[in-house]
PDB file of the backbone (N, CA, C, O) and the ligand in Angstrom, with CONECT records:
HET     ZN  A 101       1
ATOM      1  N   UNK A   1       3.711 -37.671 -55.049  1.00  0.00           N
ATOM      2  CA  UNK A   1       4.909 -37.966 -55.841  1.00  0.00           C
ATOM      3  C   UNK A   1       5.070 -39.481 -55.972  1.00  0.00           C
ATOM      4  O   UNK A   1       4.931 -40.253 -55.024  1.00  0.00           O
ATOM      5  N   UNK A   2       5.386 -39.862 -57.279  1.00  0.00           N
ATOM      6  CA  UNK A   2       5.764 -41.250 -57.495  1.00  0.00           C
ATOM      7  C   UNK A   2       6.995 -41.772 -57.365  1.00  0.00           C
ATOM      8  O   UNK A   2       8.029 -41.367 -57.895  1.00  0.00           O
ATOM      9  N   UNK A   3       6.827 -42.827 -56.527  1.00  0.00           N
ATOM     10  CA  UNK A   3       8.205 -43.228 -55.733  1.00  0.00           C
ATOM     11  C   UNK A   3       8.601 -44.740 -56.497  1.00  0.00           C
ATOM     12  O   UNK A   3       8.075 -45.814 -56.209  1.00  0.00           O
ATOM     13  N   UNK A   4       9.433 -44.573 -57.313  1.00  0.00           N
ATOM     14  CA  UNK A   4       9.733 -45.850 -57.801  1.00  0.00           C
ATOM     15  C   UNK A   4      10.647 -47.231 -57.101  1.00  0.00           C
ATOM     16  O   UNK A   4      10.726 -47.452 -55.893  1.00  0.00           O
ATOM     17  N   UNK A   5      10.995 -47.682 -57.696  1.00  0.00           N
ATOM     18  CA  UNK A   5      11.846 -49.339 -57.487  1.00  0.00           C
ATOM     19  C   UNK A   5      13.390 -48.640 -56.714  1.00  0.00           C
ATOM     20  O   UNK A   5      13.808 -48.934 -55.594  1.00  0.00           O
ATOM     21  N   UNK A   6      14.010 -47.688 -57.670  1.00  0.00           N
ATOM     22  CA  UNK A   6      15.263 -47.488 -56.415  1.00  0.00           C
ATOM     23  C   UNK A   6      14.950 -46.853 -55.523  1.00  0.00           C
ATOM     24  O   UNK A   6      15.900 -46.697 -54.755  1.00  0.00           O
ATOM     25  N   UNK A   7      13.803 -46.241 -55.112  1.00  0.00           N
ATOM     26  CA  UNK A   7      13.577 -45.676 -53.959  1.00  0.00           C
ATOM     27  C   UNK A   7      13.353 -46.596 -52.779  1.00  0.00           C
ATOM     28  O   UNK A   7      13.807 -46.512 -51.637  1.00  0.00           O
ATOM     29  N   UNK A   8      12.607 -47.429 -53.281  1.00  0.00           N
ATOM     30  CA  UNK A   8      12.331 -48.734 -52.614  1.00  0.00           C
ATOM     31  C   UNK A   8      13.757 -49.663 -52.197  1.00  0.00           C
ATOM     32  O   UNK A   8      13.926 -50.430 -51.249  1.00  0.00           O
ATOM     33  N   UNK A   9      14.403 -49.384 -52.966  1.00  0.00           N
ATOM     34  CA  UNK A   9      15.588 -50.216 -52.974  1.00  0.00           C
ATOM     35  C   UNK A   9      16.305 -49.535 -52.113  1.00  0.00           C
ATOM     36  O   UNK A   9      16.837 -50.203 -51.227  1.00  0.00           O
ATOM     37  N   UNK A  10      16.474 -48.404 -52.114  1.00  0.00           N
ATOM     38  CA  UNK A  10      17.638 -47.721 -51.161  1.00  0.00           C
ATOM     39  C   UNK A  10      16.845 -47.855 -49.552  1.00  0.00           C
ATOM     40  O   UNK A  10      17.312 -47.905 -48.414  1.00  0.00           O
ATOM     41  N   UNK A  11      15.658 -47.880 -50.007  1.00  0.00           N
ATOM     42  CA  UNK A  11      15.107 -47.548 -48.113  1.00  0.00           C
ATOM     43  C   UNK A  11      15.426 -49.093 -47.643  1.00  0.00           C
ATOM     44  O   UNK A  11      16.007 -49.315 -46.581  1.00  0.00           O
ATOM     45  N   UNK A  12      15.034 -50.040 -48.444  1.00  0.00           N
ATOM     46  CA  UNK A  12      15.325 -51.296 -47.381  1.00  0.00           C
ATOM     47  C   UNK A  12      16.923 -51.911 -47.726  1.00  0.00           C
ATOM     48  O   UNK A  12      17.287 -53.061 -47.481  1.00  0.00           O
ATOM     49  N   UNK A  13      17.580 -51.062 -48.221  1.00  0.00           N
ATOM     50  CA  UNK A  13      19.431 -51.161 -48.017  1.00  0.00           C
ATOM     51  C   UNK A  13      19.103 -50.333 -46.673  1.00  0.00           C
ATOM     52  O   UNK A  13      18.817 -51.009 -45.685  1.00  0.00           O
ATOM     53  N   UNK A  14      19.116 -49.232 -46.576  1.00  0.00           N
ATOM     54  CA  UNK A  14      18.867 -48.266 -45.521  1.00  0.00           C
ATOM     55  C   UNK A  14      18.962 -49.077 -44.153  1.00  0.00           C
ATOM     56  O   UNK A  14      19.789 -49.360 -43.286  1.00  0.00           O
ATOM     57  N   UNK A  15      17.446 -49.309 -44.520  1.00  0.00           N
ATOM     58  CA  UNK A  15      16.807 -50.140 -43.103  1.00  0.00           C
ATOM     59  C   UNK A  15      17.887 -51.107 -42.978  1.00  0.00           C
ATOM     60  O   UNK A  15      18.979 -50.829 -42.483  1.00  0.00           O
ATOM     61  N   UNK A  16      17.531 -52.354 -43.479  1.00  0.00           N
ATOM     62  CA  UNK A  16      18.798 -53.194 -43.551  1.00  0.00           C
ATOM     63  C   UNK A  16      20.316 -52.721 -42.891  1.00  0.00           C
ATOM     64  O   UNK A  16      20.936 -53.636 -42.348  1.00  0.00           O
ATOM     65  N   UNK A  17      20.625 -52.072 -42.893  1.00  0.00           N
ATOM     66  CA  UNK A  17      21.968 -51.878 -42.372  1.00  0.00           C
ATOM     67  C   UNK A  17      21.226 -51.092 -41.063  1.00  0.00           C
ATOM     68  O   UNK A  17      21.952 -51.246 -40.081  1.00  0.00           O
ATOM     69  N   UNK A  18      20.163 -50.395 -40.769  1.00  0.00           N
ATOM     70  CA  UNK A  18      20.293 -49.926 -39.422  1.00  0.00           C
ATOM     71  C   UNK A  18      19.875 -51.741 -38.663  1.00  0.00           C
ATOM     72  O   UNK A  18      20.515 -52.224 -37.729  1.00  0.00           O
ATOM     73  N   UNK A  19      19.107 -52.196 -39.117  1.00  0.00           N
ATOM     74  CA  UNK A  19      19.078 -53.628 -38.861  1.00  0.00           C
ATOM     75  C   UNK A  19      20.276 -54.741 -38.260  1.00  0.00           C
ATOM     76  O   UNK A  19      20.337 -55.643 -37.425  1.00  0.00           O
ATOM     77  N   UNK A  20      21.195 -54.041 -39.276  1.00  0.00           N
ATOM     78  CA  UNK A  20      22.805 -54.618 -39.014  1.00  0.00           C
ATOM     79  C   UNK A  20      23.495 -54.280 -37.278  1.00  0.00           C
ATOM     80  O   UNK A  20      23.909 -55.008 -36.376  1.00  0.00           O
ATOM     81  N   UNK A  21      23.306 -52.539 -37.484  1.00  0.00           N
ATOM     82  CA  UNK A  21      23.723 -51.805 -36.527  1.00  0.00           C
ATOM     83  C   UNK A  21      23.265 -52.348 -35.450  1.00  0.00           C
ATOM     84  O   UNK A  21      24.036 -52.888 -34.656  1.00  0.00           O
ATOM     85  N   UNK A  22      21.850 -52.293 -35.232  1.00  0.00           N
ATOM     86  CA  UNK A  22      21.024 -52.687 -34.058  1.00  0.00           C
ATOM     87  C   UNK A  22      21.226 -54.306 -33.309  1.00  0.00           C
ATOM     88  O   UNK A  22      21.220 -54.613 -32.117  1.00  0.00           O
ATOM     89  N   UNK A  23      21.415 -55.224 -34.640  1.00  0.00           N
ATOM     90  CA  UNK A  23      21.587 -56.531 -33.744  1.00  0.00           C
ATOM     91  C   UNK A  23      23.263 -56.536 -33.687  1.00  0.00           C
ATOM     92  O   UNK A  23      23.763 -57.640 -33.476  1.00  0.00           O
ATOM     93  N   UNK A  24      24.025 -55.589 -33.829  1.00  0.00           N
ATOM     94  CA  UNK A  24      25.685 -55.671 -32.950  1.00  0.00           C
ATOM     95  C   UNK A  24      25.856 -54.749 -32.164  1.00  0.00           C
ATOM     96  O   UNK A  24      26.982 -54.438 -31.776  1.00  0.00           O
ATOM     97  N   UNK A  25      24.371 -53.920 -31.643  1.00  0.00           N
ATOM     98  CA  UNK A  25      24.599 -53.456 -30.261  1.00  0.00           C
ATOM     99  C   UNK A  25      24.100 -54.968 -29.498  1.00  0.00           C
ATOM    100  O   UNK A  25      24.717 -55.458 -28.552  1.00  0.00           O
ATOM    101  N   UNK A  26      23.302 -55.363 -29.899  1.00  0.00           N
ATOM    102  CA  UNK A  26      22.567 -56.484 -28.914  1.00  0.00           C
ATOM    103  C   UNK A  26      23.457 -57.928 -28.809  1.00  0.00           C
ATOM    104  O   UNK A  26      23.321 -58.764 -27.915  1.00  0.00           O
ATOM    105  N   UNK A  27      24.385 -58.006 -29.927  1.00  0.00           N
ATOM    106  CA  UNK A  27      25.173 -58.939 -29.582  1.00  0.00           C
ATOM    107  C   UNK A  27      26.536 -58.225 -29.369  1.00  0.00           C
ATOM    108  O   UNK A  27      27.473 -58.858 -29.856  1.00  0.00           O
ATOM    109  N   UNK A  28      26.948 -56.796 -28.621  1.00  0.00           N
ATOM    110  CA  UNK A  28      28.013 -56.523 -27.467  1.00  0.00           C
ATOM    111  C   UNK A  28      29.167 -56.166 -28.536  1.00  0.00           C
ATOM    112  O   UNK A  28      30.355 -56.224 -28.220  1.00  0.00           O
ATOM    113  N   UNK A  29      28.736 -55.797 -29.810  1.00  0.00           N
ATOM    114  CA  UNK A  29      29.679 -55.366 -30.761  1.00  0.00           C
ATOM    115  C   UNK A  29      30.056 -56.263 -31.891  1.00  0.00           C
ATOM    116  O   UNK A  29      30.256 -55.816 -33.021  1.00  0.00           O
ATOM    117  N   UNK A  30      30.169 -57.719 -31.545  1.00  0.00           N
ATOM    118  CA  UNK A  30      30.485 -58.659 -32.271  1.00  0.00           C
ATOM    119  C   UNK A  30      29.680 -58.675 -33.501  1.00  0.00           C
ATOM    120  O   UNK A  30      28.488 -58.429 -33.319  1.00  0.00           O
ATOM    121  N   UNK A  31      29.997 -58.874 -34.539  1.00  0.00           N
ATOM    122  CA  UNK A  31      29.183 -58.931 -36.178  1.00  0.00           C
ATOM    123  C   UNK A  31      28.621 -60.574 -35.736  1.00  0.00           C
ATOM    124  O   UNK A  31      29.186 -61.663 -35.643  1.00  0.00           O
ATOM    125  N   UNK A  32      27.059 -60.036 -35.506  1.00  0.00           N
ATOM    126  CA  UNK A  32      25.711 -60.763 -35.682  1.00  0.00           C
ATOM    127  C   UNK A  32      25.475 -61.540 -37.058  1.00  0.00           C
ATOM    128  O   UNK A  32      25.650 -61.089 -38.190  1.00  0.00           O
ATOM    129  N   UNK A  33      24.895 -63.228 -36.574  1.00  0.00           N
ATOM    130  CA  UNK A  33      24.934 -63.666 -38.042  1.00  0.00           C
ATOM    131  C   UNK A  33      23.810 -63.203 -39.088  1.00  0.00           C
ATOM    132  O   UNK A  33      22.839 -62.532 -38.737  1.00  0.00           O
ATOM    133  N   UNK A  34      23.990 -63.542 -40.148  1.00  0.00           N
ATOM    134  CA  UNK A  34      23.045 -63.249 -40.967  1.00  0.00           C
ATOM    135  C   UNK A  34      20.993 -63.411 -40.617  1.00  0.00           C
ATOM    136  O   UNK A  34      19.939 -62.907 -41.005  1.00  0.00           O
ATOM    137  N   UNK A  35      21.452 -64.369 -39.731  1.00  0.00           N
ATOM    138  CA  UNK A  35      19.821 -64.787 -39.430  1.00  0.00           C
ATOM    139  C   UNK A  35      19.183 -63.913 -38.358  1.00  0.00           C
ATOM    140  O   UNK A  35      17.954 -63.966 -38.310  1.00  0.00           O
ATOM    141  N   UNK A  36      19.976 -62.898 -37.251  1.00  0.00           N
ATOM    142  CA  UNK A  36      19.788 -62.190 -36.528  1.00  0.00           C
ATOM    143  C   UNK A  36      19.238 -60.824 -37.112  1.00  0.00           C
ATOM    144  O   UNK A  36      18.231 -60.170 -36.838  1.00  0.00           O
ATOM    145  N   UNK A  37      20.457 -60.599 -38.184  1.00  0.00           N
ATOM    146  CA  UNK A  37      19.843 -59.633 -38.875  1.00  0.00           C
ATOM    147  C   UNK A  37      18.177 -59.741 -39.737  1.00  0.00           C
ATOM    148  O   UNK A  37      17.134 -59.126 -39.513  1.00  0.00           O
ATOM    149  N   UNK A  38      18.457 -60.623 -40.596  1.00  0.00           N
ATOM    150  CA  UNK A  38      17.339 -61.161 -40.992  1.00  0.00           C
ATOM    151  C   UNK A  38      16.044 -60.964 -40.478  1.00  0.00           C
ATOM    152  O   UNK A  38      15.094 -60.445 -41.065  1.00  0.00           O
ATOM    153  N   UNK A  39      16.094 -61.576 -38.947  1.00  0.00           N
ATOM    154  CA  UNK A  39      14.786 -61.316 -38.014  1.00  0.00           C
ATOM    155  C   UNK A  39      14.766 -59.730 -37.471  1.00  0.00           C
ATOM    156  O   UNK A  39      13.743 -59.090 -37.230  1.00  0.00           O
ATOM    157  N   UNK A  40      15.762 -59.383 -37.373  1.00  0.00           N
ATOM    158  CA  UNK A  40      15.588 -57.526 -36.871  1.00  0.00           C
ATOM    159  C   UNK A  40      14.777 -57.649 -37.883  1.00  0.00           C
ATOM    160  O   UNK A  40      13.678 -58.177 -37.712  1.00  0.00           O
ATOM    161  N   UNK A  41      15.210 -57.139 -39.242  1.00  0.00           N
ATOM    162  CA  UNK A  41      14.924 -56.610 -40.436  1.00  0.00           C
ATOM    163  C   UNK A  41      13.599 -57.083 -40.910  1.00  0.00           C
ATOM    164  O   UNK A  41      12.844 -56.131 -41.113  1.00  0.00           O
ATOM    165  N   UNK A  42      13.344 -57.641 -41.028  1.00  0.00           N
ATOM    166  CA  UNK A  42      11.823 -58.753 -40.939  1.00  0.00           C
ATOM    167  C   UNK A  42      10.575 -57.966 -39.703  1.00  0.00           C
ATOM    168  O   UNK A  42       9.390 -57.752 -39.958  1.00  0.00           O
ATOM    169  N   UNK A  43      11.157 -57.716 -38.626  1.00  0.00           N
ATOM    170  CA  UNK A  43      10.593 -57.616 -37.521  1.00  0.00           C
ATOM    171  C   UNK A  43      10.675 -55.991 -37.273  1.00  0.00           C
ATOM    172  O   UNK A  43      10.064 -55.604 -36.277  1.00  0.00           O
ATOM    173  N   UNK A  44      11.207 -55.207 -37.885  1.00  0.00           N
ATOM    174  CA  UNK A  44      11.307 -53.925 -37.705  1.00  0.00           C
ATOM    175  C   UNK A  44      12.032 -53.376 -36.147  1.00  0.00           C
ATOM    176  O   UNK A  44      11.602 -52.449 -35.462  1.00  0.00           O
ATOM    177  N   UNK A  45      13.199 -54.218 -35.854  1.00  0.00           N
ATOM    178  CA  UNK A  45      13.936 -53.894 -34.752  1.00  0.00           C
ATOM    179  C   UNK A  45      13.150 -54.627 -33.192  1.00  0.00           C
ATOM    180  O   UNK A  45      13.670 -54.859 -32.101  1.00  0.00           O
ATOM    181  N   UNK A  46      11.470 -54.874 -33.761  1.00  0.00           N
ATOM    182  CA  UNK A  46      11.001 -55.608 -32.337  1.00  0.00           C
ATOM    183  C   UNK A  46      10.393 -56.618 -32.642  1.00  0.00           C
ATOM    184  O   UNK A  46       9.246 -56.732 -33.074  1.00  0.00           O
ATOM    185  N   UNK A  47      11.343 -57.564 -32.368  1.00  0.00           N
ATOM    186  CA  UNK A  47      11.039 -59.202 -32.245  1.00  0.00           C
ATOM    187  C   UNK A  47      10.425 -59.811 -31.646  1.00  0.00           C
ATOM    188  O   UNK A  47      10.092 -60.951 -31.967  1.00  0.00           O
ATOM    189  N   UNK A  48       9.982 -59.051 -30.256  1.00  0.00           N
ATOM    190  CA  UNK A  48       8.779 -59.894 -29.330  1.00  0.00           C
ATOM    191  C   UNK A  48       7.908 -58.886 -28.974  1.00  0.00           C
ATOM    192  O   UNK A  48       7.851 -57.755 -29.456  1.00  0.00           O
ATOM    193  N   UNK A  49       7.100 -59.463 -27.927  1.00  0.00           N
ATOM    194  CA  UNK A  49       5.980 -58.250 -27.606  1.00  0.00           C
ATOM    195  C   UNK A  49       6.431 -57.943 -26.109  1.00  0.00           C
ATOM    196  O   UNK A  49       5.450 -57.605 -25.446  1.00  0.00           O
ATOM    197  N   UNK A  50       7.545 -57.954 -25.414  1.00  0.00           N
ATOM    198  CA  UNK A  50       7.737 -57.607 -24.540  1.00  0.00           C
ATOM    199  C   UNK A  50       7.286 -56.181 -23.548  1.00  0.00           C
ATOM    200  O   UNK A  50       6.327 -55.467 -23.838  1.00  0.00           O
ATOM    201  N   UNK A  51       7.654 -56.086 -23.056  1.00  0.00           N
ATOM    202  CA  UNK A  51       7.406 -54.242 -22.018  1.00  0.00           C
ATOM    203  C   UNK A  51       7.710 -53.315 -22.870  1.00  0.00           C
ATOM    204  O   UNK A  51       7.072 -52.305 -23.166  1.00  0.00           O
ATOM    205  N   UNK A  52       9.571 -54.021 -23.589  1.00  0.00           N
ATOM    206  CA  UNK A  52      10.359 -52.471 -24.201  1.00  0.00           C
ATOM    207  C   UNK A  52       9.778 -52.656 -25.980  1.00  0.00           C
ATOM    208  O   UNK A  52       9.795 -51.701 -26.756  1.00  0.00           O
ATOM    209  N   UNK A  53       9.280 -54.094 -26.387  1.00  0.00           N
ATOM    210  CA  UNK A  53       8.985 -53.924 -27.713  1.00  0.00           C
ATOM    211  C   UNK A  53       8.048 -53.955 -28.265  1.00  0.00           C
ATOM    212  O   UNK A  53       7.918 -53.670 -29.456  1.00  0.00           O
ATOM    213  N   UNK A  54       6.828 -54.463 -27.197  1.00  0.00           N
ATOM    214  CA  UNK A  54       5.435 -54.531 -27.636  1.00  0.00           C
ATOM    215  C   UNK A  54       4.582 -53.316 -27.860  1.00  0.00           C
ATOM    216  O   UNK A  54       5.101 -52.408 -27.211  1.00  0.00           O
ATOM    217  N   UNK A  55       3.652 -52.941 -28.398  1.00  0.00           N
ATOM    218  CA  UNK A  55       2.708 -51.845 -28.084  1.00  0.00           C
ATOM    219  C   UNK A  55       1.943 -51.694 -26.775  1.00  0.00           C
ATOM    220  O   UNK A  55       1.138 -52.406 -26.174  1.00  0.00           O
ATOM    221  N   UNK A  56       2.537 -50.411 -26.539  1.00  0.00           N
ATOM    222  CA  UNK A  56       2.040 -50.155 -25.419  1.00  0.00           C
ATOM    223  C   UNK A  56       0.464 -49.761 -24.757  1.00  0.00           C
ATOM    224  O   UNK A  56       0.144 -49.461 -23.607  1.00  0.00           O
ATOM    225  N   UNK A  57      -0.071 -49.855 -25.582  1.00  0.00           N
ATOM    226  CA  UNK A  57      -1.251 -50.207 -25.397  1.00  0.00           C
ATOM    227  C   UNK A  57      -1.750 -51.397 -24.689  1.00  0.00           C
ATOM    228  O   UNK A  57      -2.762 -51.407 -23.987  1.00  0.00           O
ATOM    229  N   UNK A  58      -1.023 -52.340 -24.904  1.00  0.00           N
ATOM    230  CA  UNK A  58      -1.422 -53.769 -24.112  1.00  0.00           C
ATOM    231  C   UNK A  58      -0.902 -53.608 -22.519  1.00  0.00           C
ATOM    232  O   UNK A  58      -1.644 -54.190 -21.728  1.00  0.00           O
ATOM    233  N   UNK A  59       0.090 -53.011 -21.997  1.00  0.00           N
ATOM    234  CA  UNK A  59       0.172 -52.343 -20.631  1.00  0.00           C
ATOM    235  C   UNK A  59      -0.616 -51.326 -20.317  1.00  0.00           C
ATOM    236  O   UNK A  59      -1.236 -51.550 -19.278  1.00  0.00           O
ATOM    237  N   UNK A  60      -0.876 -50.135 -20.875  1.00  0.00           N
ATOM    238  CA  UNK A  60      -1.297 -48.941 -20.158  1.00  0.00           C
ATOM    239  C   UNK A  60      -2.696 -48.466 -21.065  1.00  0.00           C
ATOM    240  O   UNK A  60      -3.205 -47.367 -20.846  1.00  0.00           O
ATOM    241  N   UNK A  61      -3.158 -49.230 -21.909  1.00  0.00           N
ATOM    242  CA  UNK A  61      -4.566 -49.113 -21.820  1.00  0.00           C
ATOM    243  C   UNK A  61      -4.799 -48.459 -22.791  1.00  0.00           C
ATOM    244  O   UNK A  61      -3.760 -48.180 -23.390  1.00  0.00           O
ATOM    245  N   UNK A  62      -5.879 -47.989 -23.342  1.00  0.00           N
ATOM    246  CA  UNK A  62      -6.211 -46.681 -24.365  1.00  0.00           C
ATOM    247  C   UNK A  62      -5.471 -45.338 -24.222  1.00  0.00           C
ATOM    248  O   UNK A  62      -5.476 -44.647 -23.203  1.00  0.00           O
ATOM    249  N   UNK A  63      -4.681 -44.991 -25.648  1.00  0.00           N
ATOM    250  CA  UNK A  63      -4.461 -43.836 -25.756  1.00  0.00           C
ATOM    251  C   UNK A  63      -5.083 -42.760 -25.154  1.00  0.00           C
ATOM    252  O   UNK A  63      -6.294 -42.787 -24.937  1.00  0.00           O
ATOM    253  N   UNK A  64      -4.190 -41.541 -24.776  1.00  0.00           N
ATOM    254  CA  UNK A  64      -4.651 -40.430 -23.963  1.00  0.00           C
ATOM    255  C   UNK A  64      -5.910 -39.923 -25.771  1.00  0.00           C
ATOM    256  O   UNK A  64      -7.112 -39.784 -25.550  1.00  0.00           O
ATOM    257  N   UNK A  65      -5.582 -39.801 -26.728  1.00  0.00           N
ATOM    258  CA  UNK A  65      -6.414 -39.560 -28.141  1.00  0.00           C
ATOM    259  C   UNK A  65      -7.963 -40.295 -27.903  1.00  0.00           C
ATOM    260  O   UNK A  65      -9.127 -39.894 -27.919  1.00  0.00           O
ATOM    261  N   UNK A  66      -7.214 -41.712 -27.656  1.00  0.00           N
ATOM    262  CA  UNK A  66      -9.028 -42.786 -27.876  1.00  0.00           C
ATOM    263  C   UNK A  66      -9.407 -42.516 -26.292  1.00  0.00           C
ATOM    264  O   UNK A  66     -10.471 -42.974 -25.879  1.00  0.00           O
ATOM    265  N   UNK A  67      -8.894 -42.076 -25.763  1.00  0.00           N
ATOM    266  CA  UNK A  67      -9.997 -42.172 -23.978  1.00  0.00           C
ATOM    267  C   UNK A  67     -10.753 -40.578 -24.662  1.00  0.00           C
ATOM    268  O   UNK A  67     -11.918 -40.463 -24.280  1.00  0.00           O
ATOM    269  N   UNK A  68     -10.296 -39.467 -25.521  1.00  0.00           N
ATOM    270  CA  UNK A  68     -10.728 -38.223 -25.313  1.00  0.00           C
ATOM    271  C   UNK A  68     -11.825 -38.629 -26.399  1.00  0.00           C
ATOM    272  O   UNK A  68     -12.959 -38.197 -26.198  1.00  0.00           O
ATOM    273  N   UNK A  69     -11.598 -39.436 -27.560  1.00  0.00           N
ATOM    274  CA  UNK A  69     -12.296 -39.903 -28.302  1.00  0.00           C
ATOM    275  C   UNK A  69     -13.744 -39.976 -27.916  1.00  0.00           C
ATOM    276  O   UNK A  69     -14.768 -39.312 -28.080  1.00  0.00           O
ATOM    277  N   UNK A  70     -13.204 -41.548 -27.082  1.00  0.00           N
ATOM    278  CA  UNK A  70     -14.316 -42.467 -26.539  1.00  0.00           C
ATOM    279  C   UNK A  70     -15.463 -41.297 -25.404  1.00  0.00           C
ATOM    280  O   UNK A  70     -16.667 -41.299 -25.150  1.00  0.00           O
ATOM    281  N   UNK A  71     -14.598 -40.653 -25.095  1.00  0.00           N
ATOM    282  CA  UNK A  71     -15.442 -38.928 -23.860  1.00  0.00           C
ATOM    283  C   UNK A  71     -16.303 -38.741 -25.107  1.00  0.00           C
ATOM    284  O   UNK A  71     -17.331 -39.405 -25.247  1.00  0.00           O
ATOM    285  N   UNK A  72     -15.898 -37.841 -26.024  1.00  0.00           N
ATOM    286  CA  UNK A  72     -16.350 -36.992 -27.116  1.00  0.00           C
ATOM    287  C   UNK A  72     -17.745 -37.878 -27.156  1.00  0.00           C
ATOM    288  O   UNK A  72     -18.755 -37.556 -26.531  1.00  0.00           O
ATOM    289  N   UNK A  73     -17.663 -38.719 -27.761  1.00  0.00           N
ATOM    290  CA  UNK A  73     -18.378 -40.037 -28.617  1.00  0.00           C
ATOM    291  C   UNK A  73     -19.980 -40.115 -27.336  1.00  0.00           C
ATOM    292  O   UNK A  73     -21.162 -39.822 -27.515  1.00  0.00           O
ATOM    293  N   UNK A  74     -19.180 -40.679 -26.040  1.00  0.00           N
ATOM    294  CA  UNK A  74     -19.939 -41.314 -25.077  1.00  0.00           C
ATOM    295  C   UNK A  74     -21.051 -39.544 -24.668  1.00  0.00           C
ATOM    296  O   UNK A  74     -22.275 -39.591 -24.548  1.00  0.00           O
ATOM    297  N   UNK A  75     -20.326 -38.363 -24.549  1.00  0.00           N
ATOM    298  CA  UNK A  75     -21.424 -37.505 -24.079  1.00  0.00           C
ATOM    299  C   UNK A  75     -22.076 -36.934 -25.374  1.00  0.00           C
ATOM    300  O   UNK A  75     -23.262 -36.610 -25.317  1.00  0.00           O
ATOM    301  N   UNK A  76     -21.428 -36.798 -26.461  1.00  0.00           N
ATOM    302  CA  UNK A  76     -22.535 -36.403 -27.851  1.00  0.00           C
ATOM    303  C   UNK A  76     -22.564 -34.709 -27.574  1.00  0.00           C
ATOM    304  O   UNK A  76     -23.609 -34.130 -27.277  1.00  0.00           O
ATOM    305  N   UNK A  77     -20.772 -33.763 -27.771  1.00  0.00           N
ATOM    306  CA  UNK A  77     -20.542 -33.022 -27.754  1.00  0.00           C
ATOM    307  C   UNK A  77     -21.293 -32.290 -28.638  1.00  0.00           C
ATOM    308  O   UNK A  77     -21.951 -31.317 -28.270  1.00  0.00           O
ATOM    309  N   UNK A  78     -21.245 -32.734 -29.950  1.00  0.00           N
ATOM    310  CA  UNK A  78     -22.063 -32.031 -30.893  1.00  0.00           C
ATOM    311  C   UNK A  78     -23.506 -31.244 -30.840  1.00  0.00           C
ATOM    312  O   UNK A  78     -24.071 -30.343 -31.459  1.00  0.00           O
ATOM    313  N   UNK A  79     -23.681 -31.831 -30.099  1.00  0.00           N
ATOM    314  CA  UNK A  79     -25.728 -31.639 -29.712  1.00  0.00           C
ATOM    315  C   UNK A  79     -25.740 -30.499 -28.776  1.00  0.00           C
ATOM    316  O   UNK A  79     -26.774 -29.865 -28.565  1.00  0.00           O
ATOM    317  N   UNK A  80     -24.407 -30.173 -28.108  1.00  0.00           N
ATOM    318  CA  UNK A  80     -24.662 -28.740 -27.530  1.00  0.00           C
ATOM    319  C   UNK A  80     -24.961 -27.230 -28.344  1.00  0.00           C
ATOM    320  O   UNK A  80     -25.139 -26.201 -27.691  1.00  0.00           O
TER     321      UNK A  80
HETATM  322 ZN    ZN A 101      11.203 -57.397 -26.611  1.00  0.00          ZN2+
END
């Protein structure tokens, strides 16, 4: 299906305001300035690469998917 210009338009109003929402939990209720929002919204709610916002992959290693992968791959299931 072809998704035009107001579709586009409504999702990043959308986003945008959950953007809003999210940086006036983080600033304790108070209406966050424009540039806070800005960087949520820009940043998709995670602004750094921290523990709670980074991919977790960079802590805990290969997906439970790519370790079964990398199995599959490394013994050459197919050939049985
Ligand atoms: Zn973070």
């Amino acid at each position: 299906m072809e998704r035009g210009k107001v579709y586009r338009r409504h999702q990043a109003a959308r986003y945008k305001a959950r953007a809003f929402k999210v940086s006036q939990r983080w600033w304790g209720g108070k209406a966050p300035s424009p540039r806070i929002v800005g960087l949520n919204y820009a940043t998709r709610c995670k602004p750094c690469s921290c523990y709670m916002c980074g991919n977790r992959r960079s802590l805990e290693g290969p997906t439970r998917a790519e370790r079964l992968s990398a199995l599959v791959e490394s013994e050459e299931w197919g050939s049985r």
